[in-house]
DSSP file (Angstrom, degrees, kcal/mol; ACC not computed):
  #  RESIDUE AA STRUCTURE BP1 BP2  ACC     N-H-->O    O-->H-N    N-H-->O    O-->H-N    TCO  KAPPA ALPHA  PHI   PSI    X-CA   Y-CA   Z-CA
    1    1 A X    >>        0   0    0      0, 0.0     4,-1.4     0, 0.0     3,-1.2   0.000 360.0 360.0 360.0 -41.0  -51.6   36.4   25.6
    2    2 A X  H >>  +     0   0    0      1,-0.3     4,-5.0     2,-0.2     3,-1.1   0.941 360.0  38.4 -34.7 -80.1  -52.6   35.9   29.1
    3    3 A X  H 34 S+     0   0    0      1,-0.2    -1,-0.3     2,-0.2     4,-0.3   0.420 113.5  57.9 -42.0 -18.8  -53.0   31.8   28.4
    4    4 A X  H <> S+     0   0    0     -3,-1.2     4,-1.1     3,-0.1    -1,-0.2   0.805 110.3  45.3 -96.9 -41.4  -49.8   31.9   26.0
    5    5 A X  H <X S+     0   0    0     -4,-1.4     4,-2.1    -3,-1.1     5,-0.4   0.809 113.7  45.8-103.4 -60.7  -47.8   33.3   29.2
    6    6 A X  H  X S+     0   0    0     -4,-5.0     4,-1.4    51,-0.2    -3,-0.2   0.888 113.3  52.3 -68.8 -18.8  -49.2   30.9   31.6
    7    7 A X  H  > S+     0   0    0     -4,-0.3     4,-3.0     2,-0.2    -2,-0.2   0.969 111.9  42.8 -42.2 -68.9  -48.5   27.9   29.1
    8    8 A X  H  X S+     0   0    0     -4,-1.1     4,-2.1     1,-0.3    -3,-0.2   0.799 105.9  58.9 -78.0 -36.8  -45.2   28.5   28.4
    9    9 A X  H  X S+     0   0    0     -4,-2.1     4,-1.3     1,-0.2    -1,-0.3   0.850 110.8  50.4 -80.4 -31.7  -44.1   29.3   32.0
   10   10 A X  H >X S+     0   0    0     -4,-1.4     4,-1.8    -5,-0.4     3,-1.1   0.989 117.9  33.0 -33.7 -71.9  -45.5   25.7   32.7
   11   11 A X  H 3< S+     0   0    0     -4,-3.0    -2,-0.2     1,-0.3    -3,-0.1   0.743 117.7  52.9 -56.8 -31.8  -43.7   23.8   30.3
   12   12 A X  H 3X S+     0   0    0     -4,-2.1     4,-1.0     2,-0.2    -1,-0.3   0.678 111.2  48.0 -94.2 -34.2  -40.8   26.3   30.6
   13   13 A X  H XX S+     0   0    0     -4,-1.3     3,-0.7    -3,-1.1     4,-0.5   0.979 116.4  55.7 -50.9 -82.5  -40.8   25.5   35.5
   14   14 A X  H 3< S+     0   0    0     -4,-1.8    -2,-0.2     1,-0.3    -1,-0.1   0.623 106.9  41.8 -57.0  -9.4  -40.9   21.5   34.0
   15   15 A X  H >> S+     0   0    0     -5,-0.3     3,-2.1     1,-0.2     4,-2.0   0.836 114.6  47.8-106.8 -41.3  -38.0   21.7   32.0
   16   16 A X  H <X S+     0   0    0     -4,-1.0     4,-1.1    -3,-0.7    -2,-0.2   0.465 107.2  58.8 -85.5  11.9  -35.8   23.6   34.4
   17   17 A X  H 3< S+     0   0    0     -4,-0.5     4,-0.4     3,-0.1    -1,-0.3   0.120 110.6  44.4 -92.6  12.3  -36.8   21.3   37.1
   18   18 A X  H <> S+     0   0    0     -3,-2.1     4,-1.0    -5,-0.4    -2,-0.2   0.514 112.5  49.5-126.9  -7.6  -35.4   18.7   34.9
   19   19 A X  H  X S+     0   0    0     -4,-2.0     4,-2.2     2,-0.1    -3,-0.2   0.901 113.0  46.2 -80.5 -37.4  -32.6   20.6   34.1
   20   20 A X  H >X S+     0   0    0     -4,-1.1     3,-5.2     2,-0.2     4,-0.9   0.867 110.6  50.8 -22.3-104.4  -32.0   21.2   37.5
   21   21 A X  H >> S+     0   0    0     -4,-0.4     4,-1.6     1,-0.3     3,-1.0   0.519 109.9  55.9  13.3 -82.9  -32.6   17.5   38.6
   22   22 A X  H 3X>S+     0   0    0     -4,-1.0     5,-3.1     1,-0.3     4,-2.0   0.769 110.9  43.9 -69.2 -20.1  -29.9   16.7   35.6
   23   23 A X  I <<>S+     0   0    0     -3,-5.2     5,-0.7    -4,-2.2    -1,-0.3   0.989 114.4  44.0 -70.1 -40.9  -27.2   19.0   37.3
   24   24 A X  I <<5S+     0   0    0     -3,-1.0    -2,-0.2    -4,-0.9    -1,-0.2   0.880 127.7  33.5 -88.1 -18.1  -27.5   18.0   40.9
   25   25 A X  I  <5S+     0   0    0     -4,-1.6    -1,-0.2    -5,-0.2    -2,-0.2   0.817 129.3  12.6-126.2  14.6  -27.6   14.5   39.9
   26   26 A X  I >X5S+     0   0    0     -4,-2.0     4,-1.6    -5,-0.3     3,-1.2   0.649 123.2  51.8-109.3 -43.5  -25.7   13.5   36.9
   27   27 A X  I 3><S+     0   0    0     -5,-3.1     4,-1.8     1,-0.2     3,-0.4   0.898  87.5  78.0 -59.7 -14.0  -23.5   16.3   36.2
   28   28 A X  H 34<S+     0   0    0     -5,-0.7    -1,-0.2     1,-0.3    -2,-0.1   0.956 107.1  48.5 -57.0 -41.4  -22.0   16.5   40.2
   29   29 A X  H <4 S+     0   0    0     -3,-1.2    -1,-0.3     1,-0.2    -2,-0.2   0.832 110.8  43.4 -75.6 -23.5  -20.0   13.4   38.4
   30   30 A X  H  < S+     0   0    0     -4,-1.6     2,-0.4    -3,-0.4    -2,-0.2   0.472 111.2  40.2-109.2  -4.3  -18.8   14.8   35.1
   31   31 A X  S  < S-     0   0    0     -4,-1.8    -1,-0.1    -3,-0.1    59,-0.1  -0.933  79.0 -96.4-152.4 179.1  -17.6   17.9   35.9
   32   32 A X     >  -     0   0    0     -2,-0.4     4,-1.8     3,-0.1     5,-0.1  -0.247  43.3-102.2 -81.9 176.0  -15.7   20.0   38.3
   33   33 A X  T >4 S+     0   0    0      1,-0.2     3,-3.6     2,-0.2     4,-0.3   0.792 116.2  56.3 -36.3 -92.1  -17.2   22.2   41.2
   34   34 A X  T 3> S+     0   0    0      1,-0.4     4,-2.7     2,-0.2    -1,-0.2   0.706 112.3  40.2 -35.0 -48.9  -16.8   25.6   39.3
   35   35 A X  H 3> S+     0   0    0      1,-0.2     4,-2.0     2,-0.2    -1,-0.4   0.863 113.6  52.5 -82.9 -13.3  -18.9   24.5   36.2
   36   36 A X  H <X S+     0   0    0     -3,-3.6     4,-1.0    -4,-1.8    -2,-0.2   0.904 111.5  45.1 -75.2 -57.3  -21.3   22.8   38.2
   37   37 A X  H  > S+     0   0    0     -4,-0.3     4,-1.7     2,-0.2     5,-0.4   0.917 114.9  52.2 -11.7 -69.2  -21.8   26.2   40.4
   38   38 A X  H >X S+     0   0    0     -4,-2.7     4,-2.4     1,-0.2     3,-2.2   0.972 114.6  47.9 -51.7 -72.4  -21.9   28.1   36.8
   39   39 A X  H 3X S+     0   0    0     -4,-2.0     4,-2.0     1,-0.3    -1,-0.2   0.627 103.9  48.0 -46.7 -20.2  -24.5   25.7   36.0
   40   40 A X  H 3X S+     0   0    0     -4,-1.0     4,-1.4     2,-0.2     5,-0.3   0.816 105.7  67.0 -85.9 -14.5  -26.8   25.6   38.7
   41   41 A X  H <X S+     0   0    0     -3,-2.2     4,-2.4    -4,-1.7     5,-0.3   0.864 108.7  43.7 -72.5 -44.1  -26.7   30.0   38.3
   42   42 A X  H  X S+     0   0    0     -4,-2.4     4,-1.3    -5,-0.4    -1,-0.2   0.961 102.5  56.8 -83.3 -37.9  -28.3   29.3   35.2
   43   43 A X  H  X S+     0   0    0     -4,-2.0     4,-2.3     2,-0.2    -2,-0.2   0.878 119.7  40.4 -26.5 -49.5  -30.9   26.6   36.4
   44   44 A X  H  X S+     0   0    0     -4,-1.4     4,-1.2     1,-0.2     5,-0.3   0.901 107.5  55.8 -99.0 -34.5  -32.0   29.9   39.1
   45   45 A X  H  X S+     0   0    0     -4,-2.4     4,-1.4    -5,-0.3    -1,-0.2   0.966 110.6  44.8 -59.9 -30.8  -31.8   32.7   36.9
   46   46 A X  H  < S+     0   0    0     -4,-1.3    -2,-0.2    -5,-0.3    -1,-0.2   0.913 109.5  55.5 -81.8 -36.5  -34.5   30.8   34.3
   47   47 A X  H  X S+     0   0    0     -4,-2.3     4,-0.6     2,-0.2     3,-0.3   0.757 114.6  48.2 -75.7 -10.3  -37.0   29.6   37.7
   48   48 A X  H >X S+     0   0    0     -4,-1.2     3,-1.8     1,-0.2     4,-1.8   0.855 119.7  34.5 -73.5 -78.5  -36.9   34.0   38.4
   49   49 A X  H 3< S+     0   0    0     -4,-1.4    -1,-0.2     1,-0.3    -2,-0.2  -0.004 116.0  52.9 -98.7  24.4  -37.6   34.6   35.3
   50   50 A X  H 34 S+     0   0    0     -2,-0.9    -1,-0.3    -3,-0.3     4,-0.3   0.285 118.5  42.6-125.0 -20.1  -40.2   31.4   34.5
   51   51 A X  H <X S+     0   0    0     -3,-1.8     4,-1.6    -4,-0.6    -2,-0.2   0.400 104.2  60.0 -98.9  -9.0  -42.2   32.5   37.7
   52   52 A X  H  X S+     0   0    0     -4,-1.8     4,-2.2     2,-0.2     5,-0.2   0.924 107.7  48.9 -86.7 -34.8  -42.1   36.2   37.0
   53   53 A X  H  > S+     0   0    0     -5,-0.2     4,-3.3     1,-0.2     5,-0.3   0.957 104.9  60.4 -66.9 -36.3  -44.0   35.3   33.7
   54   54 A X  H  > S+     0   0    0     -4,-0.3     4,-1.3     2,-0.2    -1,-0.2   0.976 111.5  38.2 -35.7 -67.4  -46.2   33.4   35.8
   55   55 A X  H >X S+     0   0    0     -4,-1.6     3,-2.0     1,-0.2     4,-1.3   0.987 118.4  42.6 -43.7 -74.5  -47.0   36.4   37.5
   56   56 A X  H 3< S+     0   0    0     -4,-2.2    -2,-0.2     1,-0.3     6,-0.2   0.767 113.7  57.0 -59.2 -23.3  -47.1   39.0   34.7
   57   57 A X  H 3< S+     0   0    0     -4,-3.3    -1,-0.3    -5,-0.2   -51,-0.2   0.848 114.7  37.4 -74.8 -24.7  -49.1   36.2   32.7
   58   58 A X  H << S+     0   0    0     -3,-2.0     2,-0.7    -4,-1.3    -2,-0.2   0.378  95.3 100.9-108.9  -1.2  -51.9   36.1   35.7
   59   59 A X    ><  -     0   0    0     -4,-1.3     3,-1.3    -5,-0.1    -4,-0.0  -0.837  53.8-167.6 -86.2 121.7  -51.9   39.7   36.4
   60   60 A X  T 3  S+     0   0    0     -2,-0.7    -1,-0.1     1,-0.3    -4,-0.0   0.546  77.1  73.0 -61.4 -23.6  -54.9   41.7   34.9
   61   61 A X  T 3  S+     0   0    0      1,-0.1     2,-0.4    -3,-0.0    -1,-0.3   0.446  81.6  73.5 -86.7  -4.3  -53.5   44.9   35.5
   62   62 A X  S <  S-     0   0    0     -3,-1.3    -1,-0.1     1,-0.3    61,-0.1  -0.976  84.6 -94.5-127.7 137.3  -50.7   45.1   32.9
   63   63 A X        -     0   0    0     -2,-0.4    -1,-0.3    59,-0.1    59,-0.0   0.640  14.8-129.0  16.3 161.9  -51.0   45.5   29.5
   64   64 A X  S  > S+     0   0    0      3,-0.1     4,-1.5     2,-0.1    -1,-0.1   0.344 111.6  46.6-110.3  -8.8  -51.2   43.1   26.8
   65   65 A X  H  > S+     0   0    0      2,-0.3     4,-2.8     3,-0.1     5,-0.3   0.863 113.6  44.3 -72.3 -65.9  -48.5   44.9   24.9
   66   66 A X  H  > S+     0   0    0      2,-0.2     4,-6.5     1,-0.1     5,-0.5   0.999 116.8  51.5 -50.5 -49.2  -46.3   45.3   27.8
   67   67 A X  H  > S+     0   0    0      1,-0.2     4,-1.1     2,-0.2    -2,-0.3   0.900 112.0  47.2 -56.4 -59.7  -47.1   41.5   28.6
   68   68 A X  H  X S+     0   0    0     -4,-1.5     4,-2.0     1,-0.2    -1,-0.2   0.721 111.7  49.3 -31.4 -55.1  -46.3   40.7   25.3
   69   69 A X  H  X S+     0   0    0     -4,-2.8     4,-1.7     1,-0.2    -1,-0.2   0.879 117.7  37.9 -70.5 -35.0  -43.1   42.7   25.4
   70   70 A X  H  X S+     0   0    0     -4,-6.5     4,-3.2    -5,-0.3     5,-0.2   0.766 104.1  67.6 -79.0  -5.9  -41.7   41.4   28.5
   71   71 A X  H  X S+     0   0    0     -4,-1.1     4,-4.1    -5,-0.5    -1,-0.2   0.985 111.7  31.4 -69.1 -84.3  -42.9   38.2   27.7
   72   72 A X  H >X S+     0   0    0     -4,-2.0     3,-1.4     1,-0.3     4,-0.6   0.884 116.1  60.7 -43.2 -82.8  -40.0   38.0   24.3
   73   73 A X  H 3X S+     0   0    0     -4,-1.7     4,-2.3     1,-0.3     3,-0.4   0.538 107.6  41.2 -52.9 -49.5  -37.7   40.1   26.3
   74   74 A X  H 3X>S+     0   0    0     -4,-3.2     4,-2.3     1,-0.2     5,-0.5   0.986 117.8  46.5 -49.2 -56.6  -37.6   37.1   29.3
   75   75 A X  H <X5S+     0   0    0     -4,-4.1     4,-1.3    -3,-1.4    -1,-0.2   0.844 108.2  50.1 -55.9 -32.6  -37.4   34.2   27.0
   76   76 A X  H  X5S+     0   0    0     -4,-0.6     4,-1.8    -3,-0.4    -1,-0.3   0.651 109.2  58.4 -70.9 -36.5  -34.9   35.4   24.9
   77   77 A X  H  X>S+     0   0    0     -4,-2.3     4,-3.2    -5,-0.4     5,-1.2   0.934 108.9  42.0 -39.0 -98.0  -33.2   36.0   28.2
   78   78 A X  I  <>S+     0   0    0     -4,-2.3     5,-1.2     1,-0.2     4,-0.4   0.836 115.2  51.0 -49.2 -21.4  -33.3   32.4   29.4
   79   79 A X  I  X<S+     0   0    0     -4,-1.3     4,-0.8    -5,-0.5     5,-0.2   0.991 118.6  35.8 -57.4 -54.7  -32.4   31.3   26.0
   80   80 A X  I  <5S+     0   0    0     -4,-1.8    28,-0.3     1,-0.2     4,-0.2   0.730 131.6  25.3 -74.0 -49.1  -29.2   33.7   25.7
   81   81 A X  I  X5S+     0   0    0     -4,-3.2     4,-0.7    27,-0.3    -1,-0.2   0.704 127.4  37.4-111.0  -8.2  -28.0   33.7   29.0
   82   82 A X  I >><S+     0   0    0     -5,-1.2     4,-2.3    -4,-0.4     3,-1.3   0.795 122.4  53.8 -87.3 -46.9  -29.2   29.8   31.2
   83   83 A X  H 3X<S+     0   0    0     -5,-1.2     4,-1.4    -4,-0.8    -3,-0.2   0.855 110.3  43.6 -73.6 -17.8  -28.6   28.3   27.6
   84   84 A X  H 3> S+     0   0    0     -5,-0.2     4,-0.7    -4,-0.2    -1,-0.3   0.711 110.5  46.2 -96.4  -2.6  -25.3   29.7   27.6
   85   85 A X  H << S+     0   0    0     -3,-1.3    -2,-0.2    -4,-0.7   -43,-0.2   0.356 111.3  68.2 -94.7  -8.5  -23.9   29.0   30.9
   86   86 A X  H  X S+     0   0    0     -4,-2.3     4,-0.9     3,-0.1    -2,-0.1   0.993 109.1  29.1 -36.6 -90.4  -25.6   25.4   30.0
   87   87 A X  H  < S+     0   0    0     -4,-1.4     3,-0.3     1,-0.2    -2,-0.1   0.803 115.4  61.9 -65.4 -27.2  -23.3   24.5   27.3
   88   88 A X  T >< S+     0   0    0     -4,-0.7     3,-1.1     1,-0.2     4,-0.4   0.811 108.4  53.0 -50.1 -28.0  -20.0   26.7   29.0
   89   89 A X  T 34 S+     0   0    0      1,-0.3     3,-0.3    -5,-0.2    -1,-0.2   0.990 114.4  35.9 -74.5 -36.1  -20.6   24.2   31.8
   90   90 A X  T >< S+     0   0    0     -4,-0.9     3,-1.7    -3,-0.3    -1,-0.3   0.151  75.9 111.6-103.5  30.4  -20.4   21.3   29.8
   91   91 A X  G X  S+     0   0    0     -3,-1.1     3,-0.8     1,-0.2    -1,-0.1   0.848  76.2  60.5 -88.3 -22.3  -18.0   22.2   27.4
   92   92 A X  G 3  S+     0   0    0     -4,-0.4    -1,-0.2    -3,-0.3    -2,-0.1   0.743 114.6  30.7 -46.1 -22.0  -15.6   19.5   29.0
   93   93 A X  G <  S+     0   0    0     -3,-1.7     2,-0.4    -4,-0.0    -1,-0.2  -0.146 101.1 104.5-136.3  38.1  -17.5   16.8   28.4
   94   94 A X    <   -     0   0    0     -3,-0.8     4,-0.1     2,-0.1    -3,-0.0  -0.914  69.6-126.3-101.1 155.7  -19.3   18.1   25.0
   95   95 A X  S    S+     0   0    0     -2,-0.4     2,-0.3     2,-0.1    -4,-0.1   0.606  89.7  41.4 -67.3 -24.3  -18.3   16.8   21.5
   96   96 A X  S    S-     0   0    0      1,-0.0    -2,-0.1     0, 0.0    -1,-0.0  -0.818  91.6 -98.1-151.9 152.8  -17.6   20.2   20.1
   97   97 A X        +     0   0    0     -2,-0.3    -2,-0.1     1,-0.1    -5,-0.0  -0.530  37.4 166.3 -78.7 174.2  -16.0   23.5   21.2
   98   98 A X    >   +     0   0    0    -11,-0.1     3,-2.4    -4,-0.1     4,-0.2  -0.013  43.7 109.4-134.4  29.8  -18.6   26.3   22.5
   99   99 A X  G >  S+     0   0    0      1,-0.2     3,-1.1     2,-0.1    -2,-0.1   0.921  79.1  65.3 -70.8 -25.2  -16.0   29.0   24.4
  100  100 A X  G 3  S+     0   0    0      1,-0.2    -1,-0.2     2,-0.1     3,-0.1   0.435  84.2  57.2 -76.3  -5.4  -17.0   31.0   21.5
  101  101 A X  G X  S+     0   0    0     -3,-2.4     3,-1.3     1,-0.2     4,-0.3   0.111  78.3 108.9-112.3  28.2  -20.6   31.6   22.1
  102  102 A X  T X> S+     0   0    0     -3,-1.1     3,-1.1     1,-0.2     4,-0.6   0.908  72.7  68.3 -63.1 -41.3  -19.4   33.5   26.2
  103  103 A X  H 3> S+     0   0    0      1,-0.2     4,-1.1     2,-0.1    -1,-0.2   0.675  91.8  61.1 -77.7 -10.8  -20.4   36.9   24.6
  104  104 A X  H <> S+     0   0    0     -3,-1.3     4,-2.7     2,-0.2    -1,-0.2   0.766  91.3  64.9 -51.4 -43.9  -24.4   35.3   24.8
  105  105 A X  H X> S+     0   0    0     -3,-1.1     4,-2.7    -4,-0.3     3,-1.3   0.987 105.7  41.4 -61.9 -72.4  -24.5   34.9   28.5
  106  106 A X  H 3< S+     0   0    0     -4,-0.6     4,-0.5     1,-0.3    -1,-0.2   0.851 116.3  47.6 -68.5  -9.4  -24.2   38.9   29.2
  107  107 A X  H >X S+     0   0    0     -4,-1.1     3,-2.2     1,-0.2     4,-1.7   0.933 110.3  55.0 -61.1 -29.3  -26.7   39.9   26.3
  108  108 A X  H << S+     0   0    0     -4,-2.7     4,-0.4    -3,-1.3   -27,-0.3   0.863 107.3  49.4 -79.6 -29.7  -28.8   37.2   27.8
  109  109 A X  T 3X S+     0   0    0     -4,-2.7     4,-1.0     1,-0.3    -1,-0.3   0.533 114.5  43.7 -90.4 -19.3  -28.5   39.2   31.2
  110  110 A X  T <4 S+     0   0    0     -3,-2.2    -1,-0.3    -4,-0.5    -2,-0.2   0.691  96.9  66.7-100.2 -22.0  -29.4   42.5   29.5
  111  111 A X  T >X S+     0   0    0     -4,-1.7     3,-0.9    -3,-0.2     4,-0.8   0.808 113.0  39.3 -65.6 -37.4  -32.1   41.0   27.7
  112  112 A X  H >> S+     0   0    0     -5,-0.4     4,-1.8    -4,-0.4     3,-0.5   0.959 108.9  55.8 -75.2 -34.9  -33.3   40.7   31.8
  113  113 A X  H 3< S+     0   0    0     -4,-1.0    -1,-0.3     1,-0.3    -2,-0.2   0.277 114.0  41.0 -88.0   3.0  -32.3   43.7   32.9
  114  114 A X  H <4 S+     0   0    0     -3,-0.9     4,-0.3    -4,-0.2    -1,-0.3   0.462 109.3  61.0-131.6  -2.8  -34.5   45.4   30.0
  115  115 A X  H XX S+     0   0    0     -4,-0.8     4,-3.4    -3,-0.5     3,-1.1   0.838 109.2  41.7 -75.9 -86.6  -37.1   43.1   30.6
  116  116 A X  H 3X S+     0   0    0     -4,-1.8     4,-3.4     1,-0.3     5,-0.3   0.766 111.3  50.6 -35.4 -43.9  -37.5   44.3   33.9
  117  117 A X  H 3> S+     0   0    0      1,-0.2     4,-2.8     2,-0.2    -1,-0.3   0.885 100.3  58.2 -94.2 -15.1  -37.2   47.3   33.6
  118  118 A X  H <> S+     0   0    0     -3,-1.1     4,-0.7    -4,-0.3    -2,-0.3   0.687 110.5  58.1 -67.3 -26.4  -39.6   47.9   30.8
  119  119 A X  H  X S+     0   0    0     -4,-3.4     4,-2.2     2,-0.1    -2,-0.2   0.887 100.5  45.5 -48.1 -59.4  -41.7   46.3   33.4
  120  120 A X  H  X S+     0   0    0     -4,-3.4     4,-2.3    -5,-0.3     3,-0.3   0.985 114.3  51.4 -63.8 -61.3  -41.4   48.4   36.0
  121  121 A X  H  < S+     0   0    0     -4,-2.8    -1,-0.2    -5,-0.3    -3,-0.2   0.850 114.9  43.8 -50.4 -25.9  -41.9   51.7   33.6
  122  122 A X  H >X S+     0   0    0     -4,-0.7     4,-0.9     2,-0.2     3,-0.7   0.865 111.2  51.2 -92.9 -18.4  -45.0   50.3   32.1
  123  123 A X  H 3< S+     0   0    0     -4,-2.2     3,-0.3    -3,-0.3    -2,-0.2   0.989 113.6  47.2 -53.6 -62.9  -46.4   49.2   35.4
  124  124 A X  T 3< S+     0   0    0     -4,-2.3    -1,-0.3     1,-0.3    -2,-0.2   0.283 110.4  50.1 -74.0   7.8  -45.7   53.0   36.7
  125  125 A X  T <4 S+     0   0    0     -3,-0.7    -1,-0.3     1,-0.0     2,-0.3   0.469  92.2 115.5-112.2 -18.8  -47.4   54.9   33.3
  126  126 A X     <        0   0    0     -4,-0.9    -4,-0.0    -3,-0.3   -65,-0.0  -0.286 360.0 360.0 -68.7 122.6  -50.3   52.5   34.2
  127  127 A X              0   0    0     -2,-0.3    -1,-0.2    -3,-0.0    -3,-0.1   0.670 360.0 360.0 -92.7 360.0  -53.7   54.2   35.3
């Protein structure tokens, strides 16, 4: 799991420095402040949570069960809530509507907040 954790939190740093990259320099033209803002929130909330698996993947001390659990809980995070302030950000300039998939962003956010916190509680039972 260890190696699964650090993989993905590569691949997973390279892509959000290349979403990043595409916000500050193509989107600054195609949309307005506010959704550019929106967007960049979701660019930093996936590098927290793509370097805290970094961490929990290279720490020895926690579980492979917990690592495992917090593992889903993060990714499923950044899908639910960066991938939905993604497309709300572009929904000016996308082909198709998405206003309908805003109730994603705050599961995505609880998805973190339960991530986290299932961290901290397995950290603290750990001998």
């Amino acid at each position: 799991m260890n190696k699964k954790i650090v993989v993905t939190a590569a691949i997973l740093t390279a892509i959000t420095i290349g979403i990043g990259a595409f916000g500050a320099h193509v989107l600054k033209n195609l949309v307005d402040t506010s959704s550019l803002a929106s967007f960049e929130t979701g660019v930093r909330y996936q590098m927290y949570h793509v370097l805290a698996l970094f961490v929990i993947g290279l720490t020895p001390s926690i579980s492979e069960i917990l690592k495992r659990r917090v593992f889903w809980l993060f990714g499923l995070g950044i899908l639910l809530f960066s991938g939905s302030i993604y497309l709300l950000s572009l929904q000016d300039i996308l082909p198709f509507a998405v206003k309908g998939i805003a109730f994603l962003t705050p599961l995505g956010g609880l998805l973190f907040i339960v991530g986290w916190v299932w961290l901290a509680m397995g950290v603290l039972k750990s001998k």
